[in-house]
Backbone as a chain_set.jsonl record, in Angstrom:
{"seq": "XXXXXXXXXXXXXXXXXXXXXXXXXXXXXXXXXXXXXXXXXXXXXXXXXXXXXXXXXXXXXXXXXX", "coords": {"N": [[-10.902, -8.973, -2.813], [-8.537, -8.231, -5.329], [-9.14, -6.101, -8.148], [-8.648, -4.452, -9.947], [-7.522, -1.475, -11.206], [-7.502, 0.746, -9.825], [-8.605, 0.171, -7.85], [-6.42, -1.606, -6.928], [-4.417, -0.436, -6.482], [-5.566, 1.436, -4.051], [-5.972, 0.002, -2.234], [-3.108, -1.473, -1.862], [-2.463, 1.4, -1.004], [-3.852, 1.629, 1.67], [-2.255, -0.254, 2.928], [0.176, 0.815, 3.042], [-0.321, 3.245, 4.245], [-0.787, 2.11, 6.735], [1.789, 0.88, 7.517], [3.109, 3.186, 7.695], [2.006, 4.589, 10.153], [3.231, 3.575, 11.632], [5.324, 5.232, 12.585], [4.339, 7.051, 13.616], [4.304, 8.596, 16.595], [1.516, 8.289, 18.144], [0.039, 6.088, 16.956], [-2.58, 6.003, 14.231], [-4.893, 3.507, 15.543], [-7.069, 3.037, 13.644], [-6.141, 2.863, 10.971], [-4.302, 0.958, 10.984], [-5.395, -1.152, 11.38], [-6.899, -1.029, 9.142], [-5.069, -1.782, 7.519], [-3.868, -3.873, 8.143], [-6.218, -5.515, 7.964], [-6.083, -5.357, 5.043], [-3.718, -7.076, 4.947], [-4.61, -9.452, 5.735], [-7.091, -10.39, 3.718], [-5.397, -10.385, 1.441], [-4.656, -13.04, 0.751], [-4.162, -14.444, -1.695], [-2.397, -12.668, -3.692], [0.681, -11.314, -4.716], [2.268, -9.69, -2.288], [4.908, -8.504, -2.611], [5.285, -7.861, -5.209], [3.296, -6.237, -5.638], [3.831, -3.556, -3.968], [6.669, -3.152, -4.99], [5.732, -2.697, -7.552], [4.532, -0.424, -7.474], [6.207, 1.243, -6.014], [7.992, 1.765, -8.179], [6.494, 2.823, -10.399], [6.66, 5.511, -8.903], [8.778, 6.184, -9.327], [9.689, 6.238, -11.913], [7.602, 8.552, -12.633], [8.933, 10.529, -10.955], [11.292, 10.591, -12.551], [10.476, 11.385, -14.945], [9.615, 13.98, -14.547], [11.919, 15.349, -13.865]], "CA": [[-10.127, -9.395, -3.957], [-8.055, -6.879, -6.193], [-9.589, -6.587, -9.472], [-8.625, -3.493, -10.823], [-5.636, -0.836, -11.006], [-7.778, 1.763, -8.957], [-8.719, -0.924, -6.158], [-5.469, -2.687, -6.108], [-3.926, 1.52, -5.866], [-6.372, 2.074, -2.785], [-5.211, -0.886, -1.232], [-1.779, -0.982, -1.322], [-2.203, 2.294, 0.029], [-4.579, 1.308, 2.705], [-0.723, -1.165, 3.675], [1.165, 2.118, 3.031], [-0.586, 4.142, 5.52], [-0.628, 1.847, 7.797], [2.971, 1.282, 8.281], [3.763, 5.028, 7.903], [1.657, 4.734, 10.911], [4.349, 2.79, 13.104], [6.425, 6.08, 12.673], [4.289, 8.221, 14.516], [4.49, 8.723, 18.266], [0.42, 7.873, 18.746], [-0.466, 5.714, 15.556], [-3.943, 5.816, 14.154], [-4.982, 2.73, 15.4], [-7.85, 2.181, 12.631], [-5.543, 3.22, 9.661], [-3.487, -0.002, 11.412], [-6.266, -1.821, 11.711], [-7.204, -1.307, 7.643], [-3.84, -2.136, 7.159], [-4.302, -5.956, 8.523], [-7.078, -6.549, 6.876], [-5.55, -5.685, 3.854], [-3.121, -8.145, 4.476], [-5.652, -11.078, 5.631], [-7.831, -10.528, 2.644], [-4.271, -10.561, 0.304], [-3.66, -14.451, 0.938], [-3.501, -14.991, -3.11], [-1.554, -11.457, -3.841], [2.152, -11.279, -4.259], [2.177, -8.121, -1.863], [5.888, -7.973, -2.99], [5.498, -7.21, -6.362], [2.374, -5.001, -5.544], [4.769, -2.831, -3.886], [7.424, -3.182, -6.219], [4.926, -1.665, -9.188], [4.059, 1.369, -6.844], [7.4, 2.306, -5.978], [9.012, 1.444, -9.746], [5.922, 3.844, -10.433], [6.579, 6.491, -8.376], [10.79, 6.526, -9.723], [9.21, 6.872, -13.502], [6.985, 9.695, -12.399], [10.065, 11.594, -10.56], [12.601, 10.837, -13.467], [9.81, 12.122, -15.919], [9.529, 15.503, -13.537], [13.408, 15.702, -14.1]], "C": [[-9.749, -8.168, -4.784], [-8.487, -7.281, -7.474], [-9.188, -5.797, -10.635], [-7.552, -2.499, -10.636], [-6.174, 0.271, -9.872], [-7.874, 1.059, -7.873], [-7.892, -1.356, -5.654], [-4.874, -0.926, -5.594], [-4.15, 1.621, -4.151], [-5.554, 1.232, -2.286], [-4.19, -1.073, -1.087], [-1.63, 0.157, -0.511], [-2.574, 2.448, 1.492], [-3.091, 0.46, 3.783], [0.007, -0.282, 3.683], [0.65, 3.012, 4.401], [-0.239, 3.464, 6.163], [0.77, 1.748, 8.375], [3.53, 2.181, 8.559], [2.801, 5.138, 9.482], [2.335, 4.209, 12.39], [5.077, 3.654, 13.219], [5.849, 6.873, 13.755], [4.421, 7.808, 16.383], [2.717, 7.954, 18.951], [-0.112, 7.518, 17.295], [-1.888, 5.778, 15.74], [-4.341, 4.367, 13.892], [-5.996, 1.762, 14.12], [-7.27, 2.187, 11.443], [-4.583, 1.582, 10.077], [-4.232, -1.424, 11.418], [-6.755, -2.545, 9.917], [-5.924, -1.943, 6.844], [-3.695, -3.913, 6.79], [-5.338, -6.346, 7.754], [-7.028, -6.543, 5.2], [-4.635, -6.867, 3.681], [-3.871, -9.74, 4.673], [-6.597, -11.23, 3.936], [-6.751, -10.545, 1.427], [-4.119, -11.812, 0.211], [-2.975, -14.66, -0.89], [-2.563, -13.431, -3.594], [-0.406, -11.216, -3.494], [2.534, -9.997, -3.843], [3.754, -7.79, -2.163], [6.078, -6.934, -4.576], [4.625, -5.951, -6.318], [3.308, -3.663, -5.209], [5.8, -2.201, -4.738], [6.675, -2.277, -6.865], [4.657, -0.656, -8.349], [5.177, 1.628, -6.396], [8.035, 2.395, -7.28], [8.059, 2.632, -10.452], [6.021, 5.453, -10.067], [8.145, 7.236, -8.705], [10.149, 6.851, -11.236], [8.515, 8.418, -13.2], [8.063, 10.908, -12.202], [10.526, 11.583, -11.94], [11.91, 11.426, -14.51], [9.206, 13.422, -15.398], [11.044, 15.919, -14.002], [13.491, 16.258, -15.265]], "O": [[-10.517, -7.216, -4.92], [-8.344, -8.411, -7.942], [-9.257, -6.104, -11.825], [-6.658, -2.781, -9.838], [-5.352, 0.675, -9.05], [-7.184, 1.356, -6.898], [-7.88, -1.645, -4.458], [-4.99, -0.446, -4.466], [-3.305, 1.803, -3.274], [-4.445, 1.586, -1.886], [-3.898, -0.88, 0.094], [-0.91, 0.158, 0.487], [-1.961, 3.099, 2.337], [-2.966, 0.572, 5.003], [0.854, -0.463, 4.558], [1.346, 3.301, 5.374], [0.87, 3.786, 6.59], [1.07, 2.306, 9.43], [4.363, 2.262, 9.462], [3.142, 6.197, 10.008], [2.094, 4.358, 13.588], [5.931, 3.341, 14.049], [6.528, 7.336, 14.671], [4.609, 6.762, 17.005], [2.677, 7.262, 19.968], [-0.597, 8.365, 16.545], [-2.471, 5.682, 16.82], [-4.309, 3.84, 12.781], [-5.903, 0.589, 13.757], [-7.844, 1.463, 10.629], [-4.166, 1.096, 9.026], [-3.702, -2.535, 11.453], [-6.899, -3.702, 9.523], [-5.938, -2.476, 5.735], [-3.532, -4.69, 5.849], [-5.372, -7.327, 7.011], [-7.583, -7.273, 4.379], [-4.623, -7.567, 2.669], [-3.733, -10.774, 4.019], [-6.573, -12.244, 3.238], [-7.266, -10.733, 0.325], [-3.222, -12.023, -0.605], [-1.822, -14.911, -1.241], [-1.578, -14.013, -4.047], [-0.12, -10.931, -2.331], [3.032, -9.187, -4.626], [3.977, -6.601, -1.932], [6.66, -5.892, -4.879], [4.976, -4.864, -6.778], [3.5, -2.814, -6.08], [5.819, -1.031, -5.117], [6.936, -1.078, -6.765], [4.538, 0.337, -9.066], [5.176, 2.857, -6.334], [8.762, 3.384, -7.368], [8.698, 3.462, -11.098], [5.586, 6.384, -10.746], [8.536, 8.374, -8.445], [10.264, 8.032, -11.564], [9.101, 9.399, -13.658], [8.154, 11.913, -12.908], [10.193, 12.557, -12.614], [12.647, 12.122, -15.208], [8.207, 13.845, -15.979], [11.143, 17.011, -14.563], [14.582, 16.635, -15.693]]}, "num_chains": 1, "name": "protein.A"}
């Protein structure tokens, strides 16, 4: 269960690696593996918006680098 901004962080990223892991040529199957069970253990988590707030995050960060 996500409870917190550092846990839900990890985990989204734990779904971030993993698909950056369909790019490579020999994926790391356990980074693919942590991936899934991030999404089985998400059932109540609108993994859209999760997303959403970490990329809408990551465009504030740049434009406040600018």
């Amino acid at each position: 269960m996500i409870t917190g901004t550092a846990e839900q962080k990890q985990d989204i990223d734990m779904l971030i690696n993993a698909i950056s892991e369909l790019k490579r040529d020999s994926p790391d199957k356990n980074k693919i593996k942590e991936g899934l069970l991030y999404l089985d253990n998400s059932a109540g988590v609108d993994i859209r918006y999760e997303i959403k707030t970490v990329l809408q995050k990551a465009v504030d960060r740049a434009d406040k680098k600018a």
